[in-house]
C-alpha positions as CSV (number, residue, x, y, z in Angstrom):
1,X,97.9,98.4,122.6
2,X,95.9,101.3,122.3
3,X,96.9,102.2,118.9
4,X,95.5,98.8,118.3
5,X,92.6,99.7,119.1
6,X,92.1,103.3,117.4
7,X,93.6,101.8,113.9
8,X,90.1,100.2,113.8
9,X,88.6,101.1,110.6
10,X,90.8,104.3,110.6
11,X,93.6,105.7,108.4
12,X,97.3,106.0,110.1
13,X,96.7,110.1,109.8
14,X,93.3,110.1,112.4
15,X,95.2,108.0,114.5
16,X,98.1,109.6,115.1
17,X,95.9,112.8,115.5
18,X,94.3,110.8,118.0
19,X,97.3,109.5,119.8
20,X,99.0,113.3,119.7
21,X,95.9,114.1,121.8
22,X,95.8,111.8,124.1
23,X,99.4,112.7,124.8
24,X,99.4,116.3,125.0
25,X,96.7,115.9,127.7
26,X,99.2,113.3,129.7
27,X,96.6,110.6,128.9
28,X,98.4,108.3,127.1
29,X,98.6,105.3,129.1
30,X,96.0,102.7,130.2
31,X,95.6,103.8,133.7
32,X,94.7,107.6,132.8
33,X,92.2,105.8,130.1
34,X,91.2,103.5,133.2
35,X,90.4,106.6,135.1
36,X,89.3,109.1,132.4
37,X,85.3,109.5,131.9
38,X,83.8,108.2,128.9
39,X,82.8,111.1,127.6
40,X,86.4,113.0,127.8
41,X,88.3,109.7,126.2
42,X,85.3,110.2,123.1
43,X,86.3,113.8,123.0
44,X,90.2,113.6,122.7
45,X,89.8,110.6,120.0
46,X,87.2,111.8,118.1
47,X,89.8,112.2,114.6
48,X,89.3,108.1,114.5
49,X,86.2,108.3,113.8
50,X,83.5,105.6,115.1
51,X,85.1,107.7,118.5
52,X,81.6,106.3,120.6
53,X,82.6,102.7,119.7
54,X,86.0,102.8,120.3
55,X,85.5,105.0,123.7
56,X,84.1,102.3,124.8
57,X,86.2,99.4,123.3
58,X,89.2,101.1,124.6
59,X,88.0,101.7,128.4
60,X,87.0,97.8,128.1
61,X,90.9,96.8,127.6
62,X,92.1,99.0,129.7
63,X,89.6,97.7,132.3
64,X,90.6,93.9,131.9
65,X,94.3,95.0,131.7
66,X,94.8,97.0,134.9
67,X,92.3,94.6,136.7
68,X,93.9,91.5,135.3
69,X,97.3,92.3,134.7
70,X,97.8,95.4,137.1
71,X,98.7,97.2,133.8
72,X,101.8,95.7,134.1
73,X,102.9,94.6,130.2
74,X,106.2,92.6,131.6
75,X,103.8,90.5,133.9
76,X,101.4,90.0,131.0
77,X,104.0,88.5,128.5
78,X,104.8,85.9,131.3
79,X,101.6,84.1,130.0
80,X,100.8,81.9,127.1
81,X,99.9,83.2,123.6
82,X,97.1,81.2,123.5
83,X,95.3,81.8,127.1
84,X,96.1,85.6,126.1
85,X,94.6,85.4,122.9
86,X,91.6,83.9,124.0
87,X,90.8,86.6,126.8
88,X,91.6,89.3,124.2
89,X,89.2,87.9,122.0
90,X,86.5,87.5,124.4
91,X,86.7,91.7,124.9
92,X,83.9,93.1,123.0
93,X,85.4,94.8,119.7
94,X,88.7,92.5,119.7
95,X,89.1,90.9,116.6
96,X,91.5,88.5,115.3
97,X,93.5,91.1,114.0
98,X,93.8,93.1,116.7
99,X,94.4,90.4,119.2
100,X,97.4,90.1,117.1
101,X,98.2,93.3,117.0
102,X,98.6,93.1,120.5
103,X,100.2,89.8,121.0
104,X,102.7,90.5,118.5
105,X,104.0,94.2,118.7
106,X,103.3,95.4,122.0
107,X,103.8,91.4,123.6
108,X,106.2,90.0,121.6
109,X,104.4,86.4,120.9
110,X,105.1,84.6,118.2
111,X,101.5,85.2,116.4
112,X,101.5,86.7,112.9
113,X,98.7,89.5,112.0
114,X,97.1,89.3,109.0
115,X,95.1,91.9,107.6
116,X,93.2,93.2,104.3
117,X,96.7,94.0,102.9
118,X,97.9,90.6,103.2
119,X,95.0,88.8,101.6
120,X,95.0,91.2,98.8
121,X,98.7,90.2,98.1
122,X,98.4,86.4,98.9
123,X,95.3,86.0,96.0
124,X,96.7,88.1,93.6
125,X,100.6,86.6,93.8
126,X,98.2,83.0,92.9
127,X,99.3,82.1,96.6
128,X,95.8,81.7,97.9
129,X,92.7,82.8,97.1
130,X,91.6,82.2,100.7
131,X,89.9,85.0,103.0
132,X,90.2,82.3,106.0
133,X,92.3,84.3,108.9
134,X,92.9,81.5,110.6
135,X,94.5,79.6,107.5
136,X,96.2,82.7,106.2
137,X,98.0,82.9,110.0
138,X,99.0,78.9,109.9
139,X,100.6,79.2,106.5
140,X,102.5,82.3,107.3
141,X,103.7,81.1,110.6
142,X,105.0,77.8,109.4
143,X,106.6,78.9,106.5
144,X,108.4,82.2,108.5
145,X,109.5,79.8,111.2
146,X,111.6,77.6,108.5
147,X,114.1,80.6,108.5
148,X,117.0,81.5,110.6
149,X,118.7,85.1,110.6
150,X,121.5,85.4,112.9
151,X,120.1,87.9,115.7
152,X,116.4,87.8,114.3
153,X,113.7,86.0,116.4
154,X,110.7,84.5,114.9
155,X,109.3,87.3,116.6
156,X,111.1,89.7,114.9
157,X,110.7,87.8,111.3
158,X,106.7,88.1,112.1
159,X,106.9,92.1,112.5
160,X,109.5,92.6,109.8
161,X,106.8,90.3,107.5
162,X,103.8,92.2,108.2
163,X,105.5,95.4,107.8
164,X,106.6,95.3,104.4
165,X,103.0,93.5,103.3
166,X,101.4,97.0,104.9
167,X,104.1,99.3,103.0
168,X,103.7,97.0,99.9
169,X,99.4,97.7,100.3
170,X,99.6,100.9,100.8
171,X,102.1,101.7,98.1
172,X,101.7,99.3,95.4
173,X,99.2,96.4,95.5
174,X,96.2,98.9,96.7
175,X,92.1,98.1,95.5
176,X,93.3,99.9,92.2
177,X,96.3,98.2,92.3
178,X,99.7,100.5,91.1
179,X,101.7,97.3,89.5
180,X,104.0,99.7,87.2
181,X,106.8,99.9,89.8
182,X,106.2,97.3,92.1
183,X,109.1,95.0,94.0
184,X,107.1,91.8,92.8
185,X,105.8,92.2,89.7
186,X,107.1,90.0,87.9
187,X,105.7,87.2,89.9
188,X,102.4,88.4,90.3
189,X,99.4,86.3,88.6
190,X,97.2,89.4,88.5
191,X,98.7,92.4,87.4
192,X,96.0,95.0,87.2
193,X,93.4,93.3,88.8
């Protein structure tokens, strides 16, 4: 949930630099960021960058999750998607994304993230040209759900999903988009573009 949080507007790289020092110092866990000042958290995740911001954002959730869920994640996932959702996205600096984020990897809902990666791929595969994240979500939920793998949840389906579109971004369909060696294309619309 944290790592959530810190992937903000930041590469992978700052935020593992981030996360190694939070852990090094014993801090990694939301009732050392409930207790820790302010100042110390924006010290020891400064390599995100935007470290005021998220010092802030980060003592928020770890605020309503200790005070509402007694930091307890098993409790938590006893709850509905959608009442969780909602409160997650009523935190200041919790986006759609990162509600997600949460819900899906650290809570194990049935919710499917979509980011820049997965726009990207959608318009220029001719699948949509839609920046809607709300319409993006619907359309990859009910088309995952259709399919069954013996000892796979929907759950698992979502993760597995947004994986590969995040390795497929990073390596292949980037702004400047590599399309020499990539897995699709030969079904991509937009080669190039």
């Amino acid at each position: 949930m944290i790592g959530a949080i810190l992937t903000q507007q930041a590469s992978w790289k700052n935020v593992e630099k981030a996360i190694n020092n939070l852990r090094k110092g014993g801090y990694l866990s939301s009732f050392s960021i409930y207790k820790m000042p302010v100042e110390q958290l924006k010290q020891i995740i400064k390599p995100v960058g935007f470290y005021n911001m998220k010092a802030k954002r980060l003592k928020e959730f770890t605020n309503y999750f200790i005070e509402k869920y007694n930091g307890n994640i098993s409790y938590m996932k006893r709850f509905e998607t959608e009442k969780l959702r909602e409160e997650l996205l009523a935190l200041n600096g919790i986006g759609k994304e990162t509600a997600d984020s949460i819900l899906l990897y650290a809570l194990d809902k049935e919710t499917f993230v979509v980011d820049a990666y997965t726009i990207r791929m959608l318009n220029r595969l001719g699948i949509s040209d839609s920046k809607d994240y709300e319409e993006i979500k619907k359309l990859f939920e009910s088309s995952l759900k259709k399919y069954k793998f013996d000892g796979y949840s929907t759950v698992d389906i979502f993760k597995e999903m947004h994986a590969l579109i995040v390795e497929l971004g990073k390596q292949y369909c980037k702004k400047t988009p590599y399309c020499t060696d990539c897995p699709l294309s030969e079904i991509c619309e937009k080669k190039g573009v």
